[in-house]
C-alpha positions as CSV (number, residue, x, y, z in Angstrom):
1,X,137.0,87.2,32.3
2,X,133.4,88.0,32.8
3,X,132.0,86.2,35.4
4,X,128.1,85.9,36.1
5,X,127.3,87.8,40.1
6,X,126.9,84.9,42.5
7,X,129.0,82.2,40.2
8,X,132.6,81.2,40.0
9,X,133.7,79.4,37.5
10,X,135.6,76.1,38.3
11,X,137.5,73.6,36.4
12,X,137.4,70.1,37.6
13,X,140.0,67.5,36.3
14,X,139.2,64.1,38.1
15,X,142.7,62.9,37.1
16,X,142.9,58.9,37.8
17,X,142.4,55.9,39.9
18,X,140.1,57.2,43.0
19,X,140.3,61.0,41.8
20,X,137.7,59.4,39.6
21,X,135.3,58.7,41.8
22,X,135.8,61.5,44.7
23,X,135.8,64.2,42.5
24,X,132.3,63.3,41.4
25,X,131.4,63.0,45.3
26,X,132.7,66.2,46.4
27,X,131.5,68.1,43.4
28,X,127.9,67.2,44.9
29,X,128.7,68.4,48.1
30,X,129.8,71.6,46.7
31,X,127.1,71.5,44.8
32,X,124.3,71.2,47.2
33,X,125.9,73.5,49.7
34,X,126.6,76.1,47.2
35,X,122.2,76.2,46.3
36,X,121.7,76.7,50.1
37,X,123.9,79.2,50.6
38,X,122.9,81.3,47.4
39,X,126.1,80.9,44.2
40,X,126.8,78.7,41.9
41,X,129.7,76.8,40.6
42,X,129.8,76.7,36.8
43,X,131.8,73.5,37.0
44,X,133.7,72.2,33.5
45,X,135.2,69.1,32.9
46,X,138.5,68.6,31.5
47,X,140.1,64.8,31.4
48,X,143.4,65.7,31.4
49,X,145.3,61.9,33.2
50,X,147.1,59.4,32.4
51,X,144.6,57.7,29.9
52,X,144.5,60.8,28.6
53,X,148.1,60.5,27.8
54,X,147.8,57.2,27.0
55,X,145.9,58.0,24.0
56,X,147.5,60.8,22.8
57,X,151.0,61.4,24.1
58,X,150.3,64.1,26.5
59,X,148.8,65.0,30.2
60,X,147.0,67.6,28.9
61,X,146.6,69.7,25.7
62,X,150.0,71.7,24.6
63,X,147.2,75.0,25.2
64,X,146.3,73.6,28.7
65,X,147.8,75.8,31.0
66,X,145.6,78.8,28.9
67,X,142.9,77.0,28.9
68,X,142.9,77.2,32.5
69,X,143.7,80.5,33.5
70,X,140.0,82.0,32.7
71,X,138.8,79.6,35.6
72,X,138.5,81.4,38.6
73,X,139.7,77.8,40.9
74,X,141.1,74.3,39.5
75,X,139.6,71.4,41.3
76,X,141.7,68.4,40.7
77,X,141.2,64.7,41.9
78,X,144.3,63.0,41.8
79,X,147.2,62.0,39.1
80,X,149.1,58.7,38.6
81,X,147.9,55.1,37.3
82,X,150.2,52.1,36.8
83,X,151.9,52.3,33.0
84,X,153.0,56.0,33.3
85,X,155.9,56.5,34.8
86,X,154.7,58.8,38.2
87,X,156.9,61.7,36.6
88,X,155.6,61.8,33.3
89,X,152.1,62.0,35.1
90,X,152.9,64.8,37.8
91,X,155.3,66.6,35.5
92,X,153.3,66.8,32.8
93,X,150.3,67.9,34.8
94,X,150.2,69.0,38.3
95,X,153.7,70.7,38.4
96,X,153.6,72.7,35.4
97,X,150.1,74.1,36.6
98,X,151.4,74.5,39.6
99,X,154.5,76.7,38.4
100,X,152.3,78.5,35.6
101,X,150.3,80.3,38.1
102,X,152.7,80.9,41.3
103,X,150.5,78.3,43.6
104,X,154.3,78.9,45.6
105,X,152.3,77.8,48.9
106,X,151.0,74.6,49.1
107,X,149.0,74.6,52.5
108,X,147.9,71.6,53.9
109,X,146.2,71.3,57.5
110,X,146.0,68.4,59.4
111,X,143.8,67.7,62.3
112,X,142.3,65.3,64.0
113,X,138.5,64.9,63.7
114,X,136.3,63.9,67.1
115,X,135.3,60.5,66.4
116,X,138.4,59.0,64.4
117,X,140.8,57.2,66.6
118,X,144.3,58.1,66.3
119,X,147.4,55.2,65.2
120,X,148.7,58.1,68.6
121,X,147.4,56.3,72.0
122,X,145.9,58.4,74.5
123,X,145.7,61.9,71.6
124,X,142.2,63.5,71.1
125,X,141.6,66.6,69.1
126,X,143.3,69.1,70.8
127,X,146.4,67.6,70.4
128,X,146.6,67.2,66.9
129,X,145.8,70.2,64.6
130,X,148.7,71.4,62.6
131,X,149.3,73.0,58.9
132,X,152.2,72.5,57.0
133,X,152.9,75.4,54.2
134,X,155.3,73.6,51.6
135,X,156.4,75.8,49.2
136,X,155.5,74.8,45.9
137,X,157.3,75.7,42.9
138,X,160.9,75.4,43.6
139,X,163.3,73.2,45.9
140,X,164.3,69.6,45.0
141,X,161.9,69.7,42.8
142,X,163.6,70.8,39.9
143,X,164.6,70.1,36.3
144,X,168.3,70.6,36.6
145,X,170.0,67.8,36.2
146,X,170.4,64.7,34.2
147,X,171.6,61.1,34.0
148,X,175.3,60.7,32.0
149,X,177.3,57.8,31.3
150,X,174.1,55.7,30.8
151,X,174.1,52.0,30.3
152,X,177.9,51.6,31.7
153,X,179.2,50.5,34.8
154,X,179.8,54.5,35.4
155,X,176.2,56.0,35.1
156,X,175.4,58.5,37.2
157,X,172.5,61.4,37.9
158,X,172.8,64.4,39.1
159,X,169.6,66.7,40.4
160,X,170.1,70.0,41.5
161,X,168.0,72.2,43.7
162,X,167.0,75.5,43.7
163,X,166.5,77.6,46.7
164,X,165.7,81.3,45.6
165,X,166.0,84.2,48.1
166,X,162.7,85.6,46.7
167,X,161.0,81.9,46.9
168,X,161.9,81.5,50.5
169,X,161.0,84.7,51.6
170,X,157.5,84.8,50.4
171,X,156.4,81.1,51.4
172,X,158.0,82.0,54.4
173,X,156.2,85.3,55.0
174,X,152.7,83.2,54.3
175,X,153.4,80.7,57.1
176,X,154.0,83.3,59.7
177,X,150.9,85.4,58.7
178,X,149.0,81.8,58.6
179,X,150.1,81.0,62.0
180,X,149.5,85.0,63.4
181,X,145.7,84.3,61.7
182,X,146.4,81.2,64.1
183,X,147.2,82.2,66.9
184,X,150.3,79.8,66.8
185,X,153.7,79.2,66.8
186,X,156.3,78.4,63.4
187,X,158.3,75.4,63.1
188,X,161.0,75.4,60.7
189,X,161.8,72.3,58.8
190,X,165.4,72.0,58.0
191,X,168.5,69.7,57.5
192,X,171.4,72.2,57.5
193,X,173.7,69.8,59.2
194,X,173.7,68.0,56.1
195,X,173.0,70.0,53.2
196,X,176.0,72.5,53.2
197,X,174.5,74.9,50.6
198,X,170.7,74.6,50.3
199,X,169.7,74.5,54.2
200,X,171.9,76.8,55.6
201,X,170.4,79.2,53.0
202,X,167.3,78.4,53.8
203,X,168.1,79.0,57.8
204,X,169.5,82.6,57.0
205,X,165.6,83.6,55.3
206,X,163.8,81.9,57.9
207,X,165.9,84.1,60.8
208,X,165.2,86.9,59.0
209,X,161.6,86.5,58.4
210,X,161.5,85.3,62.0
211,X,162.8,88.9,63.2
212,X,160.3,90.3,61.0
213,X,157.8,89.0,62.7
214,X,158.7,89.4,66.7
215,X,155.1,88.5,68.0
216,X,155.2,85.2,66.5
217,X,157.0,82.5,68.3
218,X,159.2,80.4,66.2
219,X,162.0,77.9,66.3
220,X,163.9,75.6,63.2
221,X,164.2,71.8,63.8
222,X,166.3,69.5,61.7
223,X,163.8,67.1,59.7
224,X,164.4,63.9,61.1
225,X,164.1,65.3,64.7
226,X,160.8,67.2,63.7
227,X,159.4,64.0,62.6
228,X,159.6,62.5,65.9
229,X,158.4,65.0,67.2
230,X,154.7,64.5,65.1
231,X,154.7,61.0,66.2
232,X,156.2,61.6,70.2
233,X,154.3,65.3,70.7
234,X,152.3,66.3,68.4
235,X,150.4,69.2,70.7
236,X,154.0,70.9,70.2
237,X,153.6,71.0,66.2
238,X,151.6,74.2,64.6
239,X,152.6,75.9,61.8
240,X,155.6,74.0,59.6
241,X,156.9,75.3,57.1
242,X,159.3,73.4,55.0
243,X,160.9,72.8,51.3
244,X,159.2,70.8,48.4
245,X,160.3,67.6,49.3
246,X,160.5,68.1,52.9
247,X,156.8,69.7,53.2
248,X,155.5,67.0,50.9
249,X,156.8,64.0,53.1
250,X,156.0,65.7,56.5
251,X,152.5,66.5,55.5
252,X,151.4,62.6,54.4
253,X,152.6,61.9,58.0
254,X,151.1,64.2,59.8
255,X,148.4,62.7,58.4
256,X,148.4,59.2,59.1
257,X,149.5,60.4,62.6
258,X,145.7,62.4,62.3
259,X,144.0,58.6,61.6
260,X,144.5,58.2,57.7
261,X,145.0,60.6,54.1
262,X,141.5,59.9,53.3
263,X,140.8,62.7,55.4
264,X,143.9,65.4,54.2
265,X,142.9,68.2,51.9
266,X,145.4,70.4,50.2
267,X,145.2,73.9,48.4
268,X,147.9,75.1,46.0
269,X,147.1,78.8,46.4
270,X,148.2,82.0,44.5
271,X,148.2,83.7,47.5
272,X,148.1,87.2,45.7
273,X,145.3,85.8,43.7
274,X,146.4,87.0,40.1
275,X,146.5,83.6,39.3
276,X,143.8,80.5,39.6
277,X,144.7,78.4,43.0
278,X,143.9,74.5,42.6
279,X,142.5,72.1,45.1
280,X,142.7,68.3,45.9
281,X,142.9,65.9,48.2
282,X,146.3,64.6,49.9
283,X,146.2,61.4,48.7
284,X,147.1,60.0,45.3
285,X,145.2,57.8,43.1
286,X,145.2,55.0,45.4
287,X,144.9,52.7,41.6
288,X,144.6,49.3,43.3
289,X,141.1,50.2,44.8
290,X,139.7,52.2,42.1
291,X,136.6,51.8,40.7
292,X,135.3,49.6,43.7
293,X,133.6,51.9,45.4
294,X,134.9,51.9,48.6
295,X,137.0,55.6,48.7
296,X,136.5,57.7,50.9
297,X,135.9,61.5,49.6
298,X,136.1,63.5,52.9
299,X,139.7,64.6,51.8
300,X,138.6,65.7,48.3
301,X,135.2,67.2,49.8
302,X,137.5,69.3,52.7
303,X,139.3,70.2,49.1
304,X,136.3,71.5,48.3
305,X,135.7,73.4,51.3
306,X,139.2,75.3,51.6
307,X,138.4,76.1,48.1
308,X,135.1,77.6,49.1
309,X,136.9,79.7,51.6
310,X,139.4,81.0,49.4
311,X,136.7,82.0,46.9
312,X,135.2,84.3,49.8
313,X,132.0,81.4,50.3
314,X,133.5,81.7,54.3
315,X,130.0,80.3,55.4
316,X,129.4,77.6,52.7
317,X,132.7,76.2,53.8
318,X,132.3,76.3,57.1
319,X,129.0,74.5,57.0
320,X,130.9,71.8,54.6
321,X,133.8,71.4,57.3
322,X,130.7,71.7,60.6
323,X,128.5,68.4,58.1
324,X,132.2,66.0,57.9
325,X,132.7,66.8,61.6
326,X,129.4,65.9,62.5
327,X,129.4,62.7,60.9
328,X,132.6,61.7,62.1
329,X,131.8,63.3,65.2
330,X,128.3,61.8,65.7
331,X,127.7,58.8,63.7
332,X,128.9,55.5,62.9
333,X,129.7,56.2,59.0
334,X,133.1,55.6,58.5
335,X,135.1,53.8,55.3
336,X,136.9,51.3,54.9
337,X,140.2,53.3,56.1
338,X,138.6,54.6,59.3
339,X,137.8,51.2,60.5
340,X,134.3,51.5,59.1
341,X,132.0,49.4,56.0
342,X,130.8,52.5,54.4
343,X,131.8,53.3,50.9
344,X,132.2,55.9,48.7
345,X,128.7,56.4,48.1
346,X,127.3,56.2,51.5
347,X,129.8,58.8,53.4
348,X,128.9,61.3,50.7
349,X,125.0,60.3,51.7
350,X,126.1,61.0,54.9
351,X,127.9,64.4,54.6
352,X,125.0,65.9,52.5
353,X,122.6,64.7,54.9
354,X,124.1,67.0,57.8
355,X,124.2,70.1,55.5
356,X,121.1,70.6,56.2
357,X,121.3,70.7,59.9
């Protein structure tokens, strides 16, 4: 790929629903920060969703996945919209990229922002700044499987999971160089006291890559205790890392427990880098207030900055990041989710406004 000095080339896929309309919001953000700071984002559309499939049968094109490995970063809104089936959407779009290019790590930090009150009474923003590193492209989230004996009284389904050696280990090894970067301590998320094959499994890697890694403090914690312990002490959470399905449910509370999802970014990140990484927001489509103008972007705009960072613009995103905290940290803008009357438009306003400071 030949890429122009000072650009990188992005594909944007807005998705459905809200993704929509806080795609468009971030990609200004990006935008403006990105002409301050001296590169450019050769940004190009694709409307790969569930209209899309609507119309023609399919997510995205039967070439998509090629069509986006020339791309240097995929920025995608979000997927889902009432009439497709949820796994028709994400399976025909948002997994299979994410398997395509090896985005095993899905990192998502959480923290809470001055300014935003907390559900958590008496928690301020020292106590609440976590990451969870899901892995990405294995786990319960698998096609093995099937339903049998459908439409009798004896239908059943079975679903498999797979949990590689060579999966753990690397998503593993990523968390406890994250939380070294960090400063900060690993949590293992794991339920080995009831899945006899998988867990224990995944225990055995996660000792080993603990006594790889002596300087780093670690522990494991069965999943139902570690979600307690988000909502009871969440200054003792740092670094989790966890399985598809675990990582994927711990992370949308760690951010309600941080004041709401409208403020959760994500990366799915190649973290070798032979492949594209993609970037979005934590929350879905959200389809029952699309189009009214009242989502709030921060999430997909924080997309926006980890994806900065991960294409080496370390001081573009870090003014991005320094603009959302100063809003929330300093002003009264706030959407509808934060308590606030502000709407999409306006907290973008808002965000580019302090760019400049």
């Amino acid at each position: 790929m030949t890429t122009t000095p000072g650009t990188h080339r992005v594909a944007a896929i807005p998705g459905d629903g809200i993704g929509t309309e806080v795609t468009v919001a971030a990609q200004k953000v990006l935008d403006a920060v990105a002409c301050r700071h001296g590169f450019t984002l050769d940004w190009r559309q694709f409307d790969w969703s569930c209209e899309r499939y609507v119309r023609t049968g399919q997510m995205m094109p039967a070439d998509g996945i090629d069509q986006l490995r020339e791309y240097d970063a995929i920025f995608l809104g979000a997927v889902g919209f009432p009439g497709v089936p949820d796994h028709v959407s994400l399976w025909g779009l948002l997994i299979p990229i994410r398997r395509a290019f090896q985005q095993y790590v899905n990192l998502r930090p959480v923290r809470l922002f001055p300014g935003i009150t907390p559900p958590l009474a008496g928690r301020g923003p020292s106590d609440i700044d976590m990451v969870i590193v899901r892995e990405n492209c294995e786990g319960e989230y698998s096609e093995i499987g099937g339903r049998h004996a459908t439409g009798t009284p004896h239908e059943f389904a079975v679903q498999e999971a797979v949990f590689s050696r060579h999966g753990m280990e690397r998503v593993m090894r990523f968390a406890f160089s994250h939380a070294q970067h960090r400063g900060g301590h690993v949590t293992s998320a794991t339920k080995s006291n009831g899945l006899i094959h998988s867990m224990p499994f995944w225990d055995q890697i996660f000792h080993e890559i603990s006594a790889d890694n002596p300087q780093i403090s670690s522990d494991q914690c069965h999943i139902d205790a570690l979600t307690a312990r988000m909502v009871l002490s969440p200054d003792k959470v740092d670094v989790v890392v966890a399985s598809n399905l675990f990582g994927d449910i711990l992370s949308d509370l760690a951010a309600a427990v941080a004041g709401s999802l409208g403020i959760a970014p994500s990366g799915n990140i190649n973290p070798e880098r032979t492949h594209p990484s993609m970037f979005e927001s934590v929350h879905g489509s959200a389809p029952d207030i699309a189009h009214k103008g009242i989502a709030n972007p921060t999430a997909q705009i924080l997309a926006g900055a980890m994806m900065l960072d991960h294409l080496g613009e370390t001081d573009a995103a870090a003014a991005v990041t320094k603009a959302v905290e100063d809003v929330l940290g300093s002003s009264d803008v706030r959407t509808l989710d934060l308590g606030g009357t502000a709407g999409t438009v306006e907290m973008t306003e808002a965000i580019l406004a302090r760019l400049g400071g």
